[in-house]
Steps between C-alpha positions, in 0.01 A plus 500: 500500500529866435127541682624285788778682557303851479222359736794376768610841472180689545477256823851596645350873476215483665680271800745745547271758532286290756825473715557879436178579634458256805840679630401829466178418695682296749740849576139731539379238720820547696522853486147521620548310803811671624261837454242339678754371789675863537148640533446267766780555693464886441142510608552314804795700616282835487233312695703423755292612805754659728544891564749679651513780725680723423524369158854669467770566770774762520736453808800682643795224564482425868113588511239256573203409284212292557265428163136307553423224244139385498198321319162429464429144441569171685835372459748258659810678578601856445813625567825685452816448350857757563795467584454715797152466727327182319195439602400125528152336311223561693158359448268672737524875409459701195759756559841482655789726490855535408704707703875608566588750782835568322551403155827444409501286166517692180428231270165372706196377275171416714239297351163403661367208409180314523366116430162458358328249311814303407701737402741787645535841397693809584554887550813641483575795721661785307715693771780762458777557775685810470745680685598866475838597395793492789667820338459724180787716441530751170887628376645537163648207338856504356532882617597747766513841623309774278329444186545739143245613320369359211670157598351176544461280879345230634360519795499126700248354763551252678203281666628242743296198625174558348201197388336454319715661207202497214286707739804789538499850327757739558389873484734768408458848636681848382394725774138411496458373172440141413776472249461132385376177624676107433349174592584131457425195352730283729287202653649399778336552803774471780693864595751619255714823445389683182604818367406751262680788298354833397684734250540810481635800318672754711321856471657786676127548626510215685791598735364497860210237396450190685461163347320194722386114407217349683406089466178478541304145521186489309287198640187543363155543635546254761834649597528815782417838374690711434768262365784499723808691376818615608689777408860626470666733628555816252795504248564876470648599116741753481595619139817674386429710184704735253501902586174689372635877410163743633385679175347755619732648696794415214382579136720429268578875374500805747471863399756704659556849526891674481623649787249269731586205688264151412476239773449141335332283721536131421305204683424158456308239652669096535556266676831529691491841516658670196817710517476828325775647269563750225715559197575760216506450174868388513449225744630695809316393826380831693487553887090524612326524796191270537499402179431865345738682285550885485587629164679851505616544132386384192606417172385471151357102471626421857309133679524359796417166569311321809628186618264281749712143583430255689571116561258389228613766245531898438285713331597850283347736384649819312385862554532734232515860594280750293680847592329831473651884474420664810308827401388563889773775534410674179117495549564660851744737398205655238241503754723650685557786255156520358419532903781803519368689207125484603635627829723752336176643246302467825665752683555760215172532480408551853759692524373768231188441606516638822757759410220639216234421796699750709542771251111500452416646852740841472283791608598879431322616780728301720815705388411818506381586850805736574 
């Protein structure tokens, strides 16, 4: 019983490994013959004896278009389907044509077709309408009036009316530099408003620049060169920044001399125009002229400060004064007595000079002649 059972078992085994085996054959055999079909079907599509001139179209809306399908062998019925201009089977010629004087339907898909040896196949037409934008406009978004440095903007443009959408890039422009450049991956192909946003940060360098957007459609090879584009019109920038006190002409210490007037000339550069005003070293605002301030009398650690304000802030700076003796007077008034004495010695000895010089040309004969 025990070998019975072991050879029933043994039996089972090998059964279930029959079944296991004729179903995993059965699923190649299947897998092969869905290859076998796709490569069929494939291979017959790309022999599909049709050609298409031009084999890619790219039409303005409203524009007509005309597109030649043709072939080589003998057929019975070759054609064209569309929604606009169809062109009926026709047996007796080898090439006919689609054509639209004005084509108006965004969403149009031509397909030539031809019948041959019991079967049907077809081209598709690939064709792009576009249609340049309406309007492009540039201005900042969520702001007005002047900008301040070293603050952030966006700068908006709007594109109204513009197809396809996929094909669109918007150029940005400072002056005439190509800032940036945005596209898009929307699909649709009928018109569409769109808009893109460029920021910036406010630079007191960039007051007076102009900013500009320009949509340009990029169709491709088959498309018209150059790609038509329109442009806005020019956003001018005009940035407000702080006061910038001029160095140069206002160190921050001064070396004065007593007894000597010092004018202290204070400018700065911003944008509004700065006021200019001065104060001592109390606080005390003091009358000037022009922004310059004449000092007549000075004191032991005596400052002024420069004050440059406008709407965006006000700058200061403090002037220390670095006074000096004035020796002028002294040094002149020893020239001027070294100068006296040289004069003085000078004419003592000229003076006994020419009375000894006299002396020397006495002659006794002279005074005796009486």
């Amino acid at each position: 019983m025990q070998n019975r059972a072991l050879i029933l078992d043994a039996s089972f085994r090998i059964n279930e490994r029959r079944q296991t085996f004729k179903a995993t054959l059965c699923r190649f055999f299947m897998s092969l013959h869905y290859l076998l079909w796709v490569s069929l079907v494939a291979g017959t599509n790309a022999e599909c004896p049709l050609e298409l001139n031009p084999q890619r179209v790219v039409v303005r809306y409203g524009s007509s278009v005309s597109v030649d399908c043709s072939t080589n062998i003998t057929h019975k019925g070759i054609g064209w389907e569309a929604s606009e201009g169809p062109v009926p089977t026709n047996r007796d010629q080898n090439l006919i044509t689609w054509r639209v004087l004005s084509l108006r339907q965004w969403d149009i898909k031509p397909i030539c077709y031809i019948n041959y040896d019991g079967t049907q196949c077809e081209s598709d037409l690939p064709i792009t309408i576009y249609k340049t934008p309406e309007s492009v406009s540039i201005n900042t978004a969520d702001h007005t009036g002047p900008m301040t440095n070293g603050s952030t903007y966006k700068l908006q443009c709007d594109v109204v009316n513009v197809a396809p959408v996929q094909n669109l890039t918007v150029k940005w422009y400072k002056g005439e530099t190509l800032m940036h450049n945005e596209t898009f991956n929307n699909s649709i192909t009928t018109p569409v408003n769109t808009t893109s946003i460029l920021q910036i940060i406010a630079d007191r360098s960039d007051d007076g620049v102009q900013y500009r957007c320009e949509a340009e459609l990029e169709l491709g090879a088959e498309g018209p060169q150059p790609p038509p584009a329109v442009t806005s019109e020019p956003l001018n920038i005009v940035v407000y920044f702080k006061p910038i006190i001029n160095d140069a002409k206002l160190p921050s210490t001064v070396s004065v001399f007593q007894g000597y007037p010092e004018v202290l000339v204070c400018e700065a550069e911003g944008k509004p125009k700065p006021e200019i005003s001065w104060s001592d070293r109390n606080g005390n605002r003091l009358e000037t002229a022009d922004g310059n301030l004449t000092v007549f009398e000075f004191g032991d650690d005596d400052f002024y400060t420069c004050s440059a304000n406008n709407s965006v802030n006000t700058t200061s700076r403090r002037v220390n004064l670095d006074i000096h003796e004035n020796y002028l007077p002294i040094i002149v008034c020893i020239v001027v007595g070294i100068v006296v004495v040289i004069l003085f010695i000078s004419i003592f000895i000229y003076t006994t000079y020419y009375k000894n010089a006299k002396m020397g040309q006495y002659s006794p004969k002279n005074a005796t002649t009486f």
